[in-house]
N, C-alpha and C positions, 0 to 999 in steps of 0.2 A: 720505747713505743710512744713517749710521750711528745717526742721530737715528729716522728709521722703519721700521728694522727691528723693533724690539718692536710699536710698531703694529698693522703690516702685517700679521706672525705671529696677532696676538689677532686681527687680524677677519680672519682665512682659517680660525679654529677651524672653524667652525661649514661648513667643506669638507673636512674632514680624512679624513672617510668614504671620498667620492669622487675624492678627487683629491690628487695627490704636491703639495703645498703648497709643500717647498722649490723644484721646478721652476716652481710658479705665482711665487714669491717672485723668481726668479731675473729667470722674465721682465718682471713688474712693475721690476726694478732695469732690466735691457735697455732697458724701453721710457720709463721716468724719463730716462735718459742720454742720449735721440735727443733726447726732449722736451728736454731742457733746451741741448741744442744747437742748436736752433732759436731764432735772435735773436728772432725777432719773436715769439717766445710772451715771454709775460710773467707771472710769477708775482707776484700782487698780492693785499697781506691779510694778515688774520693766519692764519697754520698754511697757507699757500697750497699749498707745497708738500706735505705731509699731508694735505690734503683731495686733491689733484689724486692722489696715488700712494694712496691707499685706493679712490681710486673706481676707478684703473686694476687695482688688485690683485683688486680683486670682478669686474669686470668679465674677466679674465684667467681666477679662477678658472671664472666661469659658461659660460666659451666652454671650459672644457676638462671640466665635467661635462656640458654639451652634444654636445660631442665625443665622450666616451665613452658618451655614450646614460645617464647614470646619476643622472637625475633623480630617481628614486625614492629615493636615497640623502640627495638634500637637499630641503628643502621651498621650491622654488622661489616659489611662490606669495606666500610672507610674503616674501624677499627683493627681489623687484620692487616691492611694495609700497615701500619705502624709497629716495625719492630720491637720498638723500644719507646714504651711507654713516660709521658712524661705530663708537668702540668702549664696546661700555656694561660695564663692568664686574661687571656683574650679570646677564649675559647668559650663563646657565649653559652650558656644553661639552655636549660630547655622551656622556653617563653611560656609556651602553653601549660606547662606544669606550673611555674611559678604563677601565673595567672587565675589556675583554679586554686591552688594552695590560698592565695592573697584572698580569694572567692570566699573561702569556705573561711575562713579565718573571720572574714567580714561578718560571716552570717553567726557566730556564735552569739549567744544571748545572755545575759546576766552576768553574775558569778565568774562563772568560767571565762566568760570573755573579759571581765576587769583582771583579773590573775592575769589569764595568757597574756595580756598586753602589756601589762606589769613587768611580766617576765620579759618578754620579748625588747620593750625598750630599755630593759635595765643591759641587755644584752651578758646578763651572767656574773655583772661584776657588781652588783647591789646583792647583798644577801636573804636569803627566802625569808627570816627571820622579819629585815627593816622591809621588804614588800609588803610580809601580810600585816604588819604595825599599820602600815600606810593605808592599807586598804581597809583596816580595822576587822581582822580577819588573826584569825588562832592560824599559827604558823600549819598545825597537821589541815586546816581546813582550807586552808590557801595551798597547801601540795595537793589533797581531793580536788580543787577547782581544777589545778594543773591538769591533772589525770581525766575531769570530766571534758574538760579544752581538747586535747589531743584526740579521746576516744570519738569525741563529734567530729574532730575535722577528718579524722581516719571516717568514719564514717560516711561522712560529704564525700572525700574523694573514691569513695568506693563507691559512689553513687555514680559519680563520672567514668566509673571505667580504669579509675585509677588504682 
């Protein structure tokens, strides 16, 4: 699973609008782990198992913008079209979401905003421990700032619709 999580994430972008991605991600991993406990399925090929968990993860996502009625949010039309789901690289994001996300990120205040940023430019490979040193911040209180980062931008973009 370790191998297509990056994957999986790029081609759920383009559901980011409508639907909480890490819960589609989740269950994409869920439903990989039955499949693969099934003797008789067979995984055969090359990238077998990435092709079978990309199609599962679009397909996971589409049943929960469908659920939520929030089709208007993705252009369903172009995505049916595509039998076989795949990641192109040049398959731009969705501008106006990264646009508010960048928004609402700006607008964070204090605290929360020196962590998240912290975090952010450390991009995961500084350890939480030498961030919150840096920021002269107790390691659990620099995870709280995390936590209060996120719940405000979640917030903000709930404000937009998002």
């Amino acid at each position: 699973m370790a191998l297509v999580e990056r994957p999986i994430r790029g081609s759920l972008r383009r559901f980011a609008r409508a639907i909480d991605v890490e819960s589609a991600l989740q269950e994409t991993f869920l439903r990989m782990w039955v499949a693969r406990q099934d003797r008789a399925r067979e995984f055969a090929g090359e990238n077998a198992s990435l092709r079978f968990t990309l199609r599962v993860a679009r397909n996971v996502a589409l049943e929960e913008v469908r659920r939520a009625r929030l089709e208007h949010l993705v252009a369903l039309d172009d995505l049916e079209a595509k039998s076989e789901p795949s990641i192109d690289p040049t398959t731009p994001s969705d501008p106006g979401l990264l646009r508010a996300i960048k928004d609402c990120v700006l607008r964070l205040q204090g605290k929360p905003r020196y962590a998240l940023f912290a975090r952010l430019m450390s991009g995961y490979e500084v350890p939480d421990r030498d961030l919150a040193a840096t920021l002269g911040m107790a390691v659990n209180t620099f995870l709280q700032n995390i936590v209060r980062a996120r719940k405000a931008v979640a917030v903000c973009l709930e404000g937009k619709g998002l």
